[in-house]
Every structure is written in structure tokens, then in C-alpha cells.
N, C-alpha and C positions, 0 to 999 in steps of 0.2 A: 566150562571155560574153553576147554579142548573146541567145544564147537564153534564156537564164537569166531574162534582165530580162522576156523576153514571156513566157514561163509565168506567171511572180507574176501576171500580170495578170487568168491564171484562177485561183487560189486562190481556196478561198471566202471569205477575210478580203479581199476585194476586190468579191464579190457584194451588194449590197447591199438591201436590202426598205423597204418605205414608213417602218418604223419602228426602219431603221438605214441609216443613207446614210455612205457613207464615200469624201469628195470629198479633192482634190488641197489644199484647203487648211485639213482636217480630217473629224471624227467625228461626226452626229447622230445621238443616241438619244431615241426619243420611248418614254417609260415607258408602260405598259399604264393607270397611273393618270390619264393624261392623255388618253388616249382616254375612260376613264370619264367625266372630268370635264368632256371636249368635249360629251359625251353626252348629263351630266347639265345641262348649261348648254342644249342646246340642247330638253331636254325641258319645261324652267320656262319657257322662250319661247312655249311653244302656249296659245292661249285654253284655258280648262278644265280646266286642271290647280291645283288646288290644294295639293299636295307630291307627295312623292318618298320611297318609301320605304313599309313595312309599318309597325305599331304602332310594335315595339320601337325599328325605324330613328327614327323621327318622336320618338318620346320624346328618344329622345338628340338628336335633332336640337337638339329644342327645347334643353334642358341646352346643348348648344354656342349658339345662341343668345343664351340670358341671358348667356354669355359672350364675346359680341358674336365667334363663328366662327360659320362655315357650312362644311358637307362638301358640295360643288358633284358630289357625286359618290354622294350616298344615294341607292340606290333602284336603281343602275347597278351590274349585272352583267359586264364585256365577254371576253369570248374571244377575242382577239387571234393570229392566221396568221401566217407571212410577208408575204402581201397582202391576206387576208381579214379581217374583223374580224365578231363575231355579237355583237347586245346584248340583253339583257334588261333592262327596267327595269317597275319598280314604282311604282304612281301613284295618287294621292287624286284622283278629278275634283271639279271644282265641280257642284252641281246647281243648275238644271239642264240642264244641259251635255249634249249628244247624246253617249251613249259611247263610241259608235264612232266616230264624228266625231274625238273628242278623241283616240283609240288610233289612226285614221289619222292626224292632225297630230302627234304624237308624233313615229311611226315616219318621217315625213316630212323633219322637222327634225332629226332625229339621222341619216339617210341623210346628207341634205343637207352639216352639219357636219361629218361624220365626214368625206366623203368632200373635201371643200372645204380640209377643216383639213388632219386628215392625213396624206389622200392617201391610203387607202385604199379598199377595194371594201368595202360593208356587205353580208354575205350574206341576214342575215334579223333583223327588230328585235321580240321579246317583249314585248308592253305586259300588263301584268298590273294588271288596274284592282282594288285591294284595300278600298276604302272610297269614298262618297261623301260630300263635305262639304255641309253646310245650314248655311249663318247662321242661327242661334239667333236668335228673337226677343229676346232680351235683348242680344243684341250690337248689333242695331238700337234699344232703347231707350234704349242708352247712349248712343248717336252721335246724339240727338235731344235737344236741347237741352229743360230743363223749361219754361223761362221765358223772357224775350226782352228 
């Protein structure tokens, strides 16, 4: 019987990976959409980034929005391993904001998170810069009082 109880201990429902830990006084499971949204959290942290997301994304962003939600998670792609995890994400920079500057702090901040939060290895992070935003001069005239 002695033997019985030490094999279980190799079964694979006892191996456990960054994003399923199975301890003595239960089960963590960290969903694939939580790695996105560590991602996507830690990608709206870099100077020069102005959104997250393609057109279509940003539209609906906005719709979520006026409806006082955010998907903390537009614009994030992730591909989750047993230990590895690859991101992609998609990003509006501010101008004028150096490009690559902003696509290295990106990929920096999401390593960082990824790896911090967790517990994972980030093998390789996609920044796909899709649009550059300019404040409209009339966004600035608005913010400028007429009279005093």
C-alpha cells in the first residue's frame, strides 16, 4: 500500500505549471484571460501609449466606455505554454512619442508583469504600432478657457 501512495505523487494531476498549481491545501488556476489582462494592464503603464487595440477594438472600446466598462485586455493577444507564455498586442502611440522607444517599454512592462505576476517565462512580446494619435487643435481649444 506504502507504494500505491508514492506513485500518485507522480501522476500528472499532481505536476503542476505556472498557470495550474495544485498544493496540499488546494487548486490554482490562473485563466489565459488573466495573463491578457496582466498584459494589457501593464502595456497602458508605458509613457506613449495612447490605446490598445485596432480600429474595430477602439470602437468598441469606446461603446464599453460610455458604459462606464473597460476590457483591460483589448489589443492583447496571449499564447499561453505550460511555462511559456508569447504576447502580442496592438497599440495607438501618442505623438510625438519615439516609436520604438514606446514598442521597447511596452515589451518591457509586459515581460516584467507577466513574469512577476504569474510566474511565468515571456518568450517573445509583438508590439504592432497601428495608428498614431495627435491632439486636434480643437481639443486644445476647448481646454482654453474664452474669457477669465
Amino acid at each position: 500500500m506504502a507504494s500505491t501512495s508514492t506513485s500518485n505523487a507522480a501522476t500528472p494531476a499532481s505536476i503542476s505549471t505556472p498557470t495550474n498549481v495544485q498544493t496540499a491545501l488546494g487548486k490554482t488556476v490562473i485563466n489565459d484571460g488573466v495573463v491578457a489582462k496582466v498584459a494589457g494592464i501593464a502595456a497602458r503603464e508605458v509613457a506613449g501609449v495612447f490605446a490598445l487595440g485596432g480600429g474595430a477594438a477602439r470602437a468598441l472600446g469606446a461603446i464599453r466606455g460610455a458604459m462606464n466598462s473597460t476590457d483591460l485586455s483589448q489589443g492583447i493577444s496571449v499564447e499561453v505554454g505550460e511555462t511559456q507564455v508569447a504576447v502580442d498586442v496592438t497599440i495607438v502611440a501618442d505623438y510625438p512619442a519615439p516609436l520604438q522607444q514606446v514598442a521597447d517599454g511596452v515589451r518591457a512592462s509586459i515581460i516584467s508583469a507577466v513574469e512577476t505576476l504569474v510566474g511565468m517565462q515571456v518568450t517573445e512580446v509583438n508590439v504592432n504600432i497601428v495608428d498614431v494619435h495627435i491632439a486636434s487643435d480643437d481639443d486644445e481649444a476647448e481646454a482654453e478657457t474664452r474669457v477669465l
